[in-house]
KOLVO-506869 format. One record per residue (C-alpha): residue number from 0; x, y, z; chain. Coordinates in steps of 0.02 Angstrom, whole numbers, padded with zeros to 5 digits, m for minus. Example, Ala and Ser with C-alpha at 12.3 -4.5 7.8 and 13.67 -1.06 7.14 Angstrom:
2
{node 0; {00615; m00225; 00390}; A}
{node 1; {00684; m00053; 00357}; A}
This chain:
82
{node 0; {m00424; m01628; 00159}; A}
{node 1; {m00271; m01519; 00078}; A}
{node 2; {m00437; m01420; 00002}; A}
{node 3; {m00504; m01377; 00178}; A}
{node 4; {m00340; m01343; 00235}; A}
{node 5; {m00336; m01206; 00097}; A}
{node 6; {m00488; m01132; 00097}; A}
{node 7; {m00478; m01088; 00297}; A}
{node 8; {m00293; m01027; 00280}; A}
{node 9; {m00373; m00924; 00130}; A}
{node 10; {m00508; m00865; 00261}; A}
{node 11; {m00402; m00840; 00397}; A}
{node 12; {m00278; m00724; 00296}; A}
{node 13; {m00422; m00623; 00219}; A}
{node 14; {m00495; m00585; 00421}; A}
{node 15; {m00318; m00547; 00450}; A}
{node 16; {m00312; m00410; 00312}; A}
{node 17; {m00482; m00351; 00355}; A}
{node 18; {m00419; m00316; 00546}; A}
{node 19; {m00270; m00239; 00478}; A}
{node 20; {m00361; m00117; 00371}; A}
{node 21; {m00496; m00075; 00496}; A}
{node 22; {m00371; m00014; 00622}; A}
{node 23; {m00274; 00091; 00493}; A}
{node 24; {m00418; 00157; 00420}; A}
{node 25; {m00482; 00203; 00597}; A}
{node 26; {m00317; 00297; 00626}; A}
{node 27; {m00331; 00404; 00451}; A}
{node 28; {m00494; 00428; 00401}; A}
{node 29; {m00610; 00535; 00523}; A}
{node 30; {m00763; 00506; 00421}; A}
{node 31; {m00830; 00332; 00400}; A}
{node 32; {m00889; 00295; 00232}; A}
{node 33; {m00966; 00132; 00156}; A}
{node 34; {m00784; 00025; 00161}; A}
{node 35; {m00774; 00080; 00359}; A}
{node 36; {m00940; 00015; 00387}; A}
{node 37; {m00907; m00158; 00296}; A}
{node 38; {m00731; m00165; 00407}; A}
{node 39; {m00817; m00143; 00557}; A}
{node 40; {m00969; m00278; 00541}; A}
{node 41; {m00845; m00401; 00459}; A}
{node 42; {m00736; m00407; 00594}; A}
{node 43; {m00855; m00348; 00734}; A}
{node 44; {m00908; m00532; 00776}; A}
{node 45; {m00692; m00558; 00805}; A}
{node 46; {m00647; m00406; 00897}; A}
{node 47; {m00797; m00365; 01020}; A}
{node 48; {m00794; m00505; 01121}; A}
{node 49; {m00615; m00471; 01125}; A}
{node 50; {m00655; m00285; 01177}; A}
{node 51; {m00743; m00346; 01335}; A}
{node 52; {m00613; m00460; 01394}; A}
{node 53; {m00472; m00342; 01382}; A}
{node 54; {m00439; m00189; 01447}; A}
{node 55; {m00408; m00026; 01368}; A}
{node 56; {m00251; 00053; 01410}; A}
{node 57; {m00289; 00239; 01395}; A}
{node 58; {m00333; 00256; 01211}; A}
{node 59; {m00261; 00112; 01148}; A}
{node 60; {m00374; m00043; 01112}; A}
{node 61; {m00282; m00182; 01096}; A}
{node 62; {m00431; m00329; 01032}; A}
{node 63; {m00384; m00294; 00860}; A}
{node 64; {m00185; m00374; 00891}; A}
{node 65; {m00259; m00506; 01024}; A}
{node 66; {m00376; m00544; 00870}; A}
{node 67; {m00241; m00554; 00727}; A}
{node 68; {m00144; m00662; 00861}; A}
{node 69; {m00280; m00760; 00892}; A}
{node 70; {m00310; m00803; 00691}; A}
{node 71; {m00113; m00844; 00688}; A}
{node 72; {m00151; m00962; 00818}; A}
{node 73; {m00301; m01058; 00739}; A}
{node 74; {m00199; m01063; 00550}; A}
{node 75; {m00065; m01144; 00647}; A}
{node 76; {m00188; m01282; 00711}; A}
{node 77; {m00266; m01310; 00565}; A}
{node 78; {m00108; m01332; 00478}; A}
{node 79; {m00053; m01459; 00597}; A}
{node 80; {m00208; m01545; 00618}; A}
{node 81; {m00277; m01544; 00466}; A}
């Protein structure tokens, strides 16, 4: 079980890293090259359902925060339940 337990905290920190560089990225690079395009369809599945539950708020779009909060969330579950 302590393997599980590992394996989705080692998941749920790599999604979280993968959000975290997609929204920095998007704010310094105008151009999106090959590592854009993987950010954006590895966490697209995450963040777009997100995107059409939550309002936009001018230009800001925060899914990608409701998202990492929402990984924090599940880690903390599986760490007590599992």
């Amino acid at each position: 079980m302590d393997f599980i337990k590992q394996t989705l905290n080692i998941f749920l920190d790599l999604f979280t890293v993968l959000i975290f560089l997609r929204v920095i990225f998007s704010w310094m690079v105008r151009e999106r090259g090959a590592l854009m395009h993987f950010l954006i369809q590895a966490t697209d599945p995450l963040i777009v359902p997100l995107r059409k539950v939550l309002p936009m708020v001018g230009m800001i779009d925060f899914s990608p925060m409701f998202a990492i909060i929402l990984l924090d969330v599940i880690r903390k579950i599986v760490n007590v339940y599992l």
